[in-house]
C-alpha positions as CSV (number, residue, x, y, z in Angstrom):
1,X,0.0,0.0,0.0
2,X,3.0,2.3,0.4
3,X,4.3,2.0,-2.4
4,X,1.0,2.4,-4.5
5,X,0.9,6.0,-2.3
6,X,4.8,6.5,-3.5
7,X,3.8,6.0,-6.7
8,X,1.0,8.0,-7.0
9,X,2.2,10.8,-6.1
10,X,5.0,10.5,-8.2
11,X,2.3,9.8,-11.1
12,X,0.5,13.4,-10.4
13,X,4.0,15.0,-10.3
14,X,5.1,14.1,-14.0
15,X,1.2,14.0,-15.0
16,X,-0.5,16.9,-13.7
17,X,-3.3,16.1,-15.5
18,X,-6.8,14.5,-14.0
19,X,-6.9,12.4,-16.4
20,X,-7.8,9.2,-13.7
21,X,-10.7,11.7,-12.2
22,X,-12.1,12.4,-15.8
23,X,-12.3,9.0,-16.6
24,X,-13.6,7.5,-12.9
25,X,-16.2,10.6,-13.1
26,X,-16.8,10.4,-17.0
27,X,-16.9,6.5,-17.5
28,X,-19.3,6.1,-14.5
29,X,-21.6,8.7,-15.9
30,X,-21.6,7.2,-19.1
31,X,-22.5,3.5,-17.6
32,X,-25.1,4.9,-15.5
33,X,-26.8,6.2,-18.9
34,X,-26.4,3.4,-20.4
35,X,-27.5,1.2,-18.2
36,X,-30.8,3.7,-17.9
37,X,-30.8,3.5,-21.5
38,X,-31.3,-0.5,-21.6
39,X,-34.0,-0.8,-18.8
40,X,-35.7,1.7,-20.2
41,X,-36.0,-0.3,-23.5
42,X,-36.6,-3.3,-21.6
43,X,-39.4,-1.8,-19.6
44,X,-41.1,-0.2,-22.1
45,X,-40.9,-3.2,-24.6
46,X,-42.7,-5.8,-21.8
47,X,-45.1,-3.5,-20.9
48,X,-45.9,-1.9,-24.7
49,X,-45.2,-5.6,-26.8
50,X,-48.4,-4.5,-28.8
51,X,-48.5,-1.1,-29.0
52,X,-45.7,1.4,-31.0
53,X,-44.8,2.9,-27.4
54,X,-42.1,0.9,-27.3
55,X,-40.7,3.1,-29.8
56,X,-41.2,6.4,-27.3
57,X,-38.1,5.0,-25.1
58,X,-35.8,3.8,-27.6
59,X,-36.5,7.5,-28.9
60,X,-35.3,9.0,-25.6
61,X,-32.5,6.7,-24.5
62,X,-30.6,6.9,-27.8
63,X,-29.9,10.7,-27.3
64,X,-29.3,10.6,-23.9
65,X,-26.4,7.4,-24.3
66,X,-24.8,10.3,-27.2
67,X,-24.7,12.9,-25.0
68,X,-23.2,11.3,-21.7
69,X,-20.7,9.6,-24.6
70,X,-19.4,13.0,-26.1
71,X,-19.4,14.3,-22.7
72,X,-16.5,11.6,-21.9
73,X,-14.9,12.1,-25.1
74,X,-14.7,16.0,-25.0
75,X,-13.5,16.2,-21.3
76,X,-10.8,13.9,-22.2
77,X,-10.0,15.8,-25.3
78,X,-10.0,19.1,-22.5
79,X,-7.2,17.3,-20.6
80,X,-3.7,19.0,-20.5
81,X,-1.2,16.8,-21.9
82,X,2.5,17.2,-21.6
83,X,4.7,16.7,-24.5
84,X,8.2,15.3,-24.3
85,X,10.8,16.3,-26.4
86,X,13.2,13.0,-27.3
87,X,15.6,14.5,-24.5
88,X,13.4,14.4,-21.9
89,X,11.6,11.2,-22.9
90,X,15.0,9.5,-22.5
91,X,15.7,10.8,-19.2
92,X,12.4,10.0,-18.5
93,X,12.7,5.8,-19.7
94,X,16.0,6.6,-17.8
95,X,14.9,6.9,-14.1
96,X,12.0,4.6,-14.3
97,X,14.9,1.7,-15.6
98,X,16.8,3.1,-12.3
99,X,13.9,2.8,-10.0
100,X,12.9,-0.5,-11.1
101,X,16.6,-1.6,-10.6
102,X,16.9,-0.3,-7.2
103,X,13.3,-2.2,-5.9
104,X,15.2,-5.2,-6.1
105,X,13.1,-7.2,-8.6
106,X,15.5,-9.5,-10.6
107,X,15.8,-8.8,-14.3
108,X,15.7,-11.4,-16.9
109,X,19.5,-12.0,-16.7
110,X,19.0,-13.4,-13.6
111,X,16.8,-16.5,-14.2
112,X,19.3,-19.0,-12.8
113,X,18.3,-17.1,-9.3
114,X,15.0,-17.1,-9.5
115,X,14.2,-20.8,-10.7
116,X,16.8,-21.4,-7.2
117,X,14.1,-19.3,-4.8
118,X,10.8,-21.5,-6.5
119,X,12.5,-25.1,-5.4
């Protein structure tokens, strides 16, 4: 759990952007509407089997599914993004090949080692 909190924070420091929140408060919004979408088609066709009603809902949720679907798209399209030049994206693959090598996970070099630990 610590280190999830390490690297999250890290994560908002190179990120700055919301991008997770967007997408948590997006994403739910859109599967709410959707989900309102099919029991309102389910609903209306069991109780209106014989009668064009059914069309009424179908009519309503179709929109609604659009709308909470653009909504995601263009708040993720709103999102501040951070370009690297090929510099920085270097340094960048750099430290995260530094930090993996100092958590002490073994690399693939060290397979030997690892099929020891498993007997």
């Amino acid at each position: 759990m610590r280190s999830l909190r390490k690297y999250s924070r890290e994560f908002q420091q190179l990120y700055p952007s919301s991008l997770l929140h967007v997408l948590i408060r997006d994403a739910t919004l859109f599967f709410i509407a959707s989900m309102f979408s099919n029991a309102l088609t389910i609903i209306s066709w069991t109780a209106f089997r014989t009668n064009p009603t059914y069309f009424l809902a179908k009519g309503f949720a179709a929109p609604l599914l659009s709308v909470a679907g653009q909504r995601l798209v263009l708040n993720l399209r709103g999102l501040q993004t951070r370009s690297y030049a090929t510099h920085d994206l270097s340094r960048e693959v750099d430290r995260q090949i530094r930090a993996f090598a100092e958590g002490g996970s073994p690399g693939l070099d060290d397979v030997e080692e690892m099929e020891g630990v498993r007997e």
